[in-house]
C-alpha positions as CSV (number, residue, x, y, z in Angstrom):
1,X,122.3,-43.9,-98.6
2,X,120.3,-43.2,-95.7
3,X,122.2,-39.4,-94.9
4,X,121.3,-38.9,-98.6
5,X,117.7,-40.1,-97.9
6,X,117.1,-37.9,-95.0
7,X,118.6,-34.8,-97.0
8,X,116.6,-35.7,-99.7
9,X,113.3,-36.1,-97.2
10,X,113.9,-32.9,-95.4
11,X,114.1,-30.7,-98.7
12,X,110.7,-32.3,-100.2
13,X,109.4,-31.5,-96.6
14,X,110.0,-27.7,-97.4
15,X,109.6,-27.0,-101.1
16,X,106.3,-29.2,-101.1
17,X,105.0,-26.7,-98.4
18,X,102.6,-24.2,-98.9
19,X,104.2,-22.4,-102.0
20,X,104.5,-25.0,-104.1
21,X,101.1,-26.5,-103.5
22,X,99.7,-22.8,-104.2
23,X,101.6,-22.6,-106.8
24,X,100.9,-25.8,-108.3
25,X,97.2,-25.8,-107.9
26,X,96.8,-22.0,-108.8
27,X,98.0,-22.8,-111.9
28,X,95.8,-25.4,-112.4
29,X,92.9,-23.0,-111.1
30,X,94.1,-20.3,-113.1
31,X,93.8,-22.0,-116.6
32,X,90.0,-23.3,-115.4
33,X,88.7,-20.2,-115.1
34,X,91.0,-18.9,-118.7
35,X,89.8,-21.2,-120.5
36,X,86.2,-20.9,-119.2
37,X,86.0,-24.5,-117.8
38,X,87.4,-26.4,-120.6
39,X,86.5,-29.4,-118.5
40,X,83.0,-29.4,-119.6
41,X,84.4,-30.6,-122.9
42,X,85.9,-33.6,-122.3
43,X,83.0,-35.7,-123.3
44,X,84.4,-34.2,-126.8
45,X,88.0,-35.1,-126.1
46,X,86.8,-38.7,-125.3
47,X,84.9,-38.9,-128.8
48,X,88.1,-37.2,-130.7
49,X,90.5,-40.2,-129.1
50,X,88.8,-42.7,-130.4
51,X,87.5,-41.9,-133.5
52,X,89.6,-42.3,-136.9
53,X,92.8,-40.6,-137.1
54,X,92.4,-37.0,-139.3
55,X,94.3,-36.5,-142.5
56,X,96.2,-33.7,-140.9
57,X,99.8,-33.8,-140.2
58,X,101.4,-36.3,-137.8
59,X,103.0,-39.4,-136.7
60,X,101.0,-40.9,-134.6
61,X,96.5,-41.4,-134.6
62,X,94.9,-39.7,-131.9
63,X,94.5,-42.8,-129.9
64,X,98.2,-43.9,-130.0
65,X,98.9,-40.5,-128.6
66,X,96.4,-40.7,-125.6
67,X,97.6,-44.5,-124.8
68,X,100.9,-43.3,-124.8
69,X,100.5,-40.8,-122.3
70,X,97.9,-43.3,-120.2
71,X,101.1,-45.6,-119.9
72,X,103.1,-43.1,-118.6
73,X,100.8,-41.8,-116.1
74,X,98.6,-45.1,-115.3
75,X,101.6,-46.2,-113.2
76,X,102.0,-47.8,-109.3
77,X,100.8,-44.1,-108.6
78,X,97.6,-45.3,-109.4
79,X,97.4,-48.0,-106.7
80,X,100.9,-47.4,-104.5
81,X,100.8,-43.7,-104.8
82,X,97.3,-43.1,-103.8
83,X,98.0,-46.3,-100.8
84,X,101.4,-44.0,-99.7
85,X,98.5,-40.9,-99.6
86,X,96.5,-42.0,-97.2
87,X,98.4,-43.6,-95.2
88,X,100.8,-39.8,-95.2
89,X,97.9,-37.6,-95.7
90,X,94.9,-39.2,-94.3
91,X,91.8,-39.9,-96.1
92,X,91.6,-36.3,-97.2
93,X,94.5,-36.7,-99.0
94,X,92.1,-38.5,-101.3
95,X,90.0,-35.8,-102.4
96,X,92.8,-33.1,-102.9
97,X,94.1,-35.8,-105.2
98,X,90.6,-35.6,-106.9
99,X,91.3,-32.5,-107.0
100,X,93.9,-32.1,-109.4
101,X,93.1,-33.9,-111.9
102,X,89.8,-32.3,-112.0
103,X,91.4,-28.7,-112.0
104,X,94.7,-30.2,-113.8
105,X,92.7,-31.3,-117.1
106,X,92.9,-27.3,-117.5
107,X,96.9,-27.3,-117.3
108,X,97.1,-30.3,-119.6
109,X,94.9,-28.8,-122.4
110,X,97.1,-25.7,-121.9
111,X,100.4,-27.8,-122.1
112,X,99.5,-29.8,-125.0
113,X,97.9,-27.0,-127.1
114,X,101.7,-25.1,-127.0
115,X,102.8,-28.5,-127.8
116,X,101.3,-28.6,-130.6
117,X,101.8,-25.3,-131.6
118,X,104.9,-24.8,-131.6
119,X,106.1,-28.7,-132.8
120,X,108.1,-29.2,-135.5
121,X,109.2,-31.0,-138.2
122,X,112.3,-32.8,-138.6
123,X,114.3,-33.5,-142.2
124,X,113.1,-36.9,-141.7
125,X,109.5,-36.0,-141.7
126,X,109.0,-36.4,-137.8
127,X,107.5,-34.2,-136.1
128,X,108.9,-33.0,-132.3
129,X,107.5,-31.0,-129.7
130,X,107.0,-30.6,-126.0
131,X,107.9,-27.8,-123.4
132,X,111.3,-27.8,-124.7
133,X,110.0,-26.5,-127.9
134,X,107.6,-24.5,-126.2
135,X,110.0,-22.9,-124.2
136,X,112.9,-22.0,-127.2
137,X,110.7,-21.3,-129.3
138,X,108.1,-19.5,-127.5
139,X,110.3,-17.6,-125.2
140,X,112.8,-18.2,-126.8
141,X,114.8,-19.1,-124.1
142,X,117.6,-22.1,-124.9
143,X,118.9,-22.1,-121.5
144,X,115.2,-23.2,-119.9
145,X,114.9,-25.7,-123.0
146,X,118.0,-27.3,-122.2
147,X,117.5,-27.4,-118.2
148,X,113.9,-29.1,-118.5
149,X,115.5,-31.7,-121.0
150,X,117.6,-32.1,-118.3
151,X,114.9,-32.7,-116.2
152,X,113.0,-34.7,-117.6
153,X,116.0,-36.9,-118.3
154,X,116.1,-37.5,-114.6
155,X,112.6,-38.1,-114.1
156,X,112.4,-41.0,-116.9
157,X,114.8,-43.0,-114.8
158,X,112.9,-41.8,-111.7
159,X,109.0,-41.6,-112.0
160,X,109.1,-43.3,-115.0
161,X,111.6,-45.8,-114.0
162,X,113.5,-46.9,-110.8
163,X,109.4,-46.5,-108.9
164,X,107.8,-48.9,-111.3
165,X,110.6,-51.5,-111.6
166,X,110.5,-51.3,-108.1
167,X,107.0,-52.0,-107.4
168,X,107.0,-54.9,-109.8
169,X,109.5,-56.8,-108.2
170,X,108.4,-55.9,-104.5
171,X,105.1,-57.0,-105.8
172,X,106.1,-60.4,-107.4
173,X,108.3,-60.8,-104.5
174,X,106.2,-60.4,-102.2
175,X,103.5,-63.0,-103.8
176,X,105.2,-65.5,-105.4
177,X,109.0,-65.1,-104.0
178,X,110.8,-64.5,-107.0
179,X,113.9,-62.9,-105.7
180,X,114.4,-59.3,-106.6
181,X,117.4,-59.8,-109.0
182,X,115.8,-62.3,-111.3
183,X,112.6,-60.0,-111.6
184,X,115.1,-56.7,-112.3
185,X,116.2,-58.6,-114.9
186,X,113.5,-59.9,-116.4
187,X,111.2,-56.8,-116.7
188,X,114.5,-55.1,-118.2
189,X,114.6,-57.2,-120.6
190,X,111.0,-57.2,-121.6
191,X,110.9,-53.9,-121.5
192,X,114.1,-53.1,-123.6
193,X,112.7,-55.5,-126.0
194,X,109.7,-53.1,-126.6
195,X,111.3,-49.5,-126.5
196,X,114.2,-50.7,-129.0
197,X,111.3,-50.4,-131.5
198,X,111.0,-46.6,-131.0
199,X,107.5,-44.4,-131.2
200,X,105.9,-47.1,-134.0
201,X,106.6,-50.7,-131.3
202,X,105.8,-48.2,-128.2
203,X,102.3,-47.2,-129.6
204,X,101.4,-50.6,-130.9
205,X,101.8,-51.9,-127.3
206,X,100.3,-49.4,-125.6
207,X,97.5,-49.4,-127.8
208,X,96.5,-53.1,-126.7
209,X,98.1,-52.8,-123.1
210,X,96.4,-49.8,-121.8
211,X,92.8,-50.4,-122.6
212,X,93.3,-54.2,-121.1
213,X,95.1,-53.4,-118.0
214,X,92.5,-50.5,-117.2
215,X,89.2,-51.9,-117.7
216,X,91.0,-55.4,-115.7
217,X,91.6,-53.1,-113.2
218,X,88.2,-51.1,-112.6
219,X,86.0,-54.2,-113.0
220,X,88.0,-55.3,-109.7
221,X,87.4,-52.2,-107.5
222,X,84.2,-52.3,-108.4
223,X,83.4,-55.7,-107.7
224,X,85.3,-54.6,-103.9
225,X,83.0,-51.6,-104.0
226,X,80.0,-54.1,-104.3
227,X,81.3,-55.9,-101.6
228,X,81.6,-52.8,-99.4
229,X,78.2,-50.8,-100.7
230,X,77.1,-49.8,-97.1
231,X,80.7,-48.2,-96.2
232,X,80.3,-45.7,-99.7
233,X,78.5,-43.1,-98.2
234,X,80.5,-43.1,-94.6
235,X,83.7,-43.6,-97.3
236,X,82.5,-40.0,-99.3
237,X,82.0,-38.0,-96.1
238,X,85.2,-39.3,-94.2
239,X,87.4,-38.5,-97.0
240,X,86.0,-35.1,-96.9
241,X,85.7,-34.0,-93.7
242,X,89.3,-35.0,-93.2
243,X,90.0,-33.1,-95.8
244,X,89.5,-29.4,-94.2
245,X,89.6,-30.4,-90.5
246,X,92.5,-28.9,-89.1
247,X,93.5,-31.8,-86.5
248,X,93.5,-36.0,-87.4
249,X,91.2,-38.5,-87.9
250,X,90.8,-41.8,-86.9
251,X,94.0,-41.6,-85.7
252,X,97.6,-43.6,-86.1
253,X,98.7,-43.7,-89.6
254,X,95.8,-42.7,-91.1
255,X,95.2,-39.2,-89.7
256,X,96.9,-35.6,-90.5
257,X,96.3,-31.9,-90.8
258,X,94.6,-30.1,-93.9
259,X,98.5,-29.2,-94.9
260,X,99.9,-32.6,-94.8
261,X,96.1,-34.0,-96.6
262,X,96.9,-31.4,-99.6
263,X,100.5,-31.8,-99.5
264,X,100.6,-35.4,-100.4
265,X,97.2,-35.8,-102.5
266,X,98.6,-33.2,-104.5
267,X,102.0,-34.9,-104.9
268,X,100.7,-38.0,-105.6
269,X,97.9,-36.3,-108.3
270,X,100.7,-34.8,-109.7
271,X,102.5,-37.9,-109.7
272,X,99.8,-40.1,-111.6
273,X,98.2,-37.2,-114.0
274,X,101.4,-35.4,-114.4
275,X,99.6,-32.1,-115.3
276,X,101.7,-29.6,-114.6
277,X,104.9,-31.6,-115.9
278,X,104.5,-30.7,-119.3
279,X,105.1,-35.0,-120.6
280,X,101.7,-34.8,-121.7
281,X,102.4,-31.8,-124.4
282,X,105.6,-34.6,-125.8
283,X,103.3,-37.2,-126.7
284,X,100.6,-35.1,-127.9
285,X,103.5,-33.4,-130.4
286,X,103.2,-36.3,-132.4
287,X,99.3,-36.8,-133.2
288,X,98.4,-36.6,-136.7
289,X,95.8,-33.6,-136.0
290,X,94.6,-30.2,-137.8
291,X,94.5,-28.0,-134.9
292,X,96.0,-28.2,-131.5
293,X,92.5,-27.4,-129.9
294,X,91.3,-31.2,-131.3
295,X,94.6,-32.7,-129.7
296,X,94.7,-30.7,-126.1
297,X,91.4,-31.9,-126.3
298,X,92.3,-35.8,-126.6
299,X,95.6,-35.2,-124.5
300,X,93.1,-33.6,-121.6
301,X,91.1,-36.6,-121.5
302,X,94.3,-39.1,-120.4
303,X,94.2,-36.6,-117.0
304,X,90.2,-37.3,-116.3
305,X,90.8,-41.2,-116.9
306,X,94.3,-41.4,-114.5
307,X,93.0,-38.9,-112.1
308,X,89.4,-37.9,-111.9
309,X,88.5,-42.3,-112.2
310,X,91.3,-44.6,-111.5
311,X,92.8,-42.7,-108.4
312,X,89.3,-42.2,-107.1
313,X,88.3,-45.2,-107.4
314,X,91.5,-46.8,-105.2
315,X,90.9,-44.4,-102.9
316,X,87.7,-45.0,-102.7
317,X,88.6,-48.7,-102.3
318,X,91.0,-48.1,-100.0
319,X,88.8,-46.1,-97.7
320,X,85.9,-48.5,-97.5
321,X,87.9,-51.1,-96.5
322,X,89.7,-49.0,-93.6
323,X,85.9,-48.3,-92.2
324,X,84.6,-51.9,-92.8
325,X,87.5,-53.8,-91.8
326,X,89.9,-51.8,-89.8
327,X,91.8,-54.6,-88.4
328,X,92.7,-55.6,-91.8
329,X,95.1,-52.7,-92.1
330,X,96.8,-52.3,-88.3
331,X,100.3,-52.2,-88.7
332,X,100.7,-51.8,-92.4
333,X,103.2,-50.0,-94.4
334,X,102.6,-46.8,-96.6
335,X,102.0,-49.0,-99.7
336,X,100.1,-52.0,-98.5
337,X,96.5,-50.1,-97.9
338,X,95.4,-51.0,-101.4
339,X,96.5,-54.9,-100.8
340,X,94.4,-55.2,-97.3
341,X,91.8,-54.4,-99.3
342,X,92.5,-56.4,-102.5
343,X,92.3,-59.3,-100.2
344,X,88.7,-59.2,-99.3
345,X,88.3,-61.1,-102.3
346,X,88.9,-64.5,-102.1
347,X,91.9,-67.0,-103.1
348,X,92.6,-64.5,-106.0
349,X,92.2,-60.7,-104.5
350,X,96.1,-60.6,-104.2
351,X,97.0,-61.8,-107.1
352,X,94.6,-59.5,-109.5
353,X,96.0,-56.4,-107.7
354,X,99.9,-57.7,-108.2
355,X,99.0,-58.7,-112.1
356,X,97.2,-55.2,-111.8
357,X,100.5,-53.6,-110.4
358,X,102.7,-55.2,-113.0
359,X,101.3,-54.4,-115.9
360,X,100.5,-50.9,-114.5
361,X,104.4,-50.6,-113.5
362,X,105.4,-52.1,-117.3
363,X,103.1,-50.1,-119.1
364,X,105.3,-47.0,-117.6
365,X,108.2,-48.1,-118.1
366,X,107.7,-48.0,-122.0
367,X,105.7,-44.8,-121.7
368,X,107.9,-43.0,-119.8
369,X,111.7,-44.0,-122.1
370,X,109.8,-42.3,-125.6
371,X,109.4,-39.4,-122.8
372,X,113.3,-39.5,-122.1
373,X,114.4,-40.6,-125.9
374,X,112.6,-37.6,-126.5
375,X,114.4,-35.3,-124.2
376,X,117.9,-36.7,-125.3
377,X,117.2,-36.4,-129.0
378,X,116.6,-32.4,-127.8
379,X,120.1,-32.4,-126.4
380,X,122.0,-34.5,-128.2
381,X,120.5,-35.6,-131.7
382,X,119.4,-38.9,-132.5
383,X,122.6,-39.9,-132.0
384,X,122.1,-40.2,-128.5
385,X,119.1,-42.4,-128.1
386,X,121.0,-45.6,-128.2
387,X,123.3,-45.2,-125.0
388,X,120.1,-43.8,-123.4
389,X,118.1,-47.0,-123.8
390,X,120.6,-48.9,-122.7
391,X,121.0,-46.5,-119.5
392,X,117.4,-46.5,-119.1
393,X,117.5,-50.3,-119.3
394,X,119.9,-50.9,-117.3
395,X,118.1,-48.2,-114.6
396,X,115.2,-50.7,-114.9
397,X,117.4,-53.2,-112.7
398,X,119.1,-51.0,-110.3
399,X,115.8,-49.3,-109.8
400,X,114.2,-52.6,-108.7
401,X,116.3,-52.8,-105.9
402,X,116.2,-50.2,-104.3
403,X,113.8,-48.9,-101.1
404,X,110.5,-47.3,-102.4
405,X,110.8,-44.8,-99.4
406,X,113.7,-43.7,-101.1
407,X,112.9,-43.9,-104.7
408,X,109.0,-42.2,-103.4
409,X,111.3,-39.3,-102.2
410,X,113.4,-39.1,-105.0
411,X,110.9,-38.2,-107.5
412,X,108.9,-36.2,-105.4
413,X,112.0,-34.0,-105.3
414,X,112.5,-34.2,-109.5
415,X,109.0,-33.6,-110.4
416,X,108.7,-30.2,-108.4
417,X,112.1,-28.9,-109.7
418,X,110.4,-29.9,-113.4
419,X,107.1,-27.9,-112.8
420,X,108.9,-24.7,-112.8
421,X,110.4,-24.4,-116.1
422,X,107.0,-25.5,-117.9
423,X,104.7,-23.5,-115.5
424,X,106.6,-20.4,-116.3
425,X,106.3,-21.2,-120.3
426,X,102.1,-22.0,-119.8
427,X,101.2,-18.8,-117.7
428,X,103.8,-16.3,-119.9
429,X,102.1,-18.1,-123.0
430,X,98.6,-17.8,-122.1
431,X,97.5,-15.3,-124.1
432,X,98.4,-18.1,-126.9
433,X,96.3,-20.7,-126.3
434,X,92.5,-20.9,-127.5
435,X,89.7,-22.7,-125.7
């Protein structure tokens, strides 16, 4: 395990270099400035995604759609991820996360619009779509379809699996000392009790979870941020003067280059938003909608609240306490950053971020299998769904004991091998979409 760790570590080191990052973020850039700052109408894409559903065509309301895709992406990336960031990247690693779901909101609308577009309907009356479609039938090319199926097969039992079953029970581990095992088992089971209901049990959950587990969540960093008011404004200005400086900061963990900030803040905003990855555009395929600008528009909006908020605001958490208290966090792993800081608040700091974490982590793992079941219904009918839930359940476990280095490296590597395929289909595709 560890030879295959190491090979594993020493690839992400290269292909997460320079090119990808370019490549990555000029796409995001690129569809900014094509669709003439789309951003500027999310307040619209907000409105759309929680007003009544349309009478257009579509199984799922607008809202079910945008939860969906928040439970997929509102994952440990939201709180580990951005932890494992700073601690990589330094503090600058922070704002190039910012970054990309500020400029990524621009890929997702793209991604989502195709999604839409070219859906389509099955004899049962359901409708299908995603950068599989987008790709066969856009450019018509079979072979891509099939390999980012493939794909994303392996990222629902990676992102979207093994690192969220893994933080849950290193989280309730670590607090209450629940062995591992019994925690595996129970979150597969919990879980598998959930995604056996298909798209209809999935959206129903997600619908009541998401909202919950968010607004929990932000009404604790703020009360932290409360706490640390006079460390905001040396917070905002460390993050981004370590953002361009070409030597560390502050030294020991928390310190790097400009190449190291970029190259983890834009992993781990790709990680959380997963603009770029082309999920977004699978949910989104099912929204009962008119036109595909009104649902790019909702689907856009589930970047700004992942990205442009919730991993702000933990950063932003994170970084206060490192300047207030910065013999809370000497000696501390990668993923513990967030939990120095969760404990500034008295008798019940840790346990609000581990429910926090949990229900994050959860929330994912149903998210993320209607991603899979989707992908497995392109390749092998519906036929196929069955013996994927119980593979993806059974994932769930194995997934929860294994190392988070390893499992972090891991989907680093599936994610960037997954861009490609739906990259290529948005930039040759351009000329489809509409602002």
């Amino acid at each position: 395990m560890n030879n295959l760790f190491d090979i594993i570590k020493n690839f992400n080191s290269v292909i997460w270099n320079w090119p990808m990052l370019i490549f990555l973020f000029g796409t995001h850039l690129f569809f900014t400035f094509y669709l003439k700052f789309i951003q500027k109408k999310i307040g619209k894409g907000i409105k759309l995604s929680i007003a009544p559903s349309e009478s257009g065509e579509g199984d799922a309301s607008s809202f079910a759609t945008l939860t969906t895709t928040l439970a997929a992406t509102l994952g440990t990336g939201n709180i580990i991820g951005v932890s494992t960031a700073v601690a990589l990247g330094g503090p600058g690693a922070i704002f190039w996360c910012w970054l990309t779901g500020v400029f990524g909101m621009a890929t997702t609308y793209a991604e989502c619009y195709l999604g839409v577009l070219y859906r389509k309907k099955t004899k049962d009356g359901t409708y299908l779509g995603g950068p599989m479609y987008t790709l066969e039938q856009g450019l018509h090319s079979k072979g891509l379809a099939v390999l980012y199926c493939l794909l994303t097969l392996l990222a629902s039992y990676g992102i979207g699996c093994s690192t969220q079953s893994n933080a849950v029970t290193e989280t309730a581990s670590h607090l209450w000392g629940v062995s591992p095992y019994v925690i595996g088992f129970l979150t597969a089971f919990v879980t598998g009790l959930v995604i056996v209901g298909g798209l209809k049990s999935i959206g129903n959950i997600c619908m009541r979870l998401v909202p919950a587990m968010g607004g929990f969540y932000i009404l604790a960093c703020i009360l932290l941020l409360i706490m640390n008011i006079q460390y905001i404004l040396p917070a905002f200005t460390l993050i981004f003067r370590s953002a361009f400086l070409p030597q560390a900061v502050m030294g020991g963990f928390i310190g790097s280059t400009i190449k190291t900030a970029a190259r983890y803040g834009i992993a781990r905003g790709l990680f959380t938003n997963e603009a770029g990855l082309g999920t977004a555009a699978i949910a989104a395929a099912s929204g009962k909608t008119k036109s595909p600008k009104d649902q790019a528009l909702i689907s856009m909006s589930a970047t700004f609240w992942d990205t442009v908020i919730m991993c702000a605001i933990t950063g932003l958490v994170i970084v206060t306490n490192i300047i207030g208290n910065p013999e809370s966090v000497e000696g501390l792993s990668s993923g513990e950053l967030t939990t120095a800081a969760f404990k500034q608040i008295p008798i019940i700091g840790e346990n609000m971020l581990g429910i926090s974490i949990i229900a994050f982590a959860i929330a994912t793992l149903i998210g993320w299998s209607y991603f899979g079941e989707k992908a497995v219904e392109y390749l092998f009918g519906k036929n196929g769904i069955g013996t994927y839930r119980v593979c993806y359940i059974i994932m769930i476990f194995v997934g929860s004991i294994l190392s988070l280095e390893f499992v972090w490296e891991l989907s680093d590597l599936i994610n960037a091998f997954m861009i490609m395929p739906n990259i290529l289909s948005l930039l040759l595709l351009h000329r489809k979409i509409k602002e």
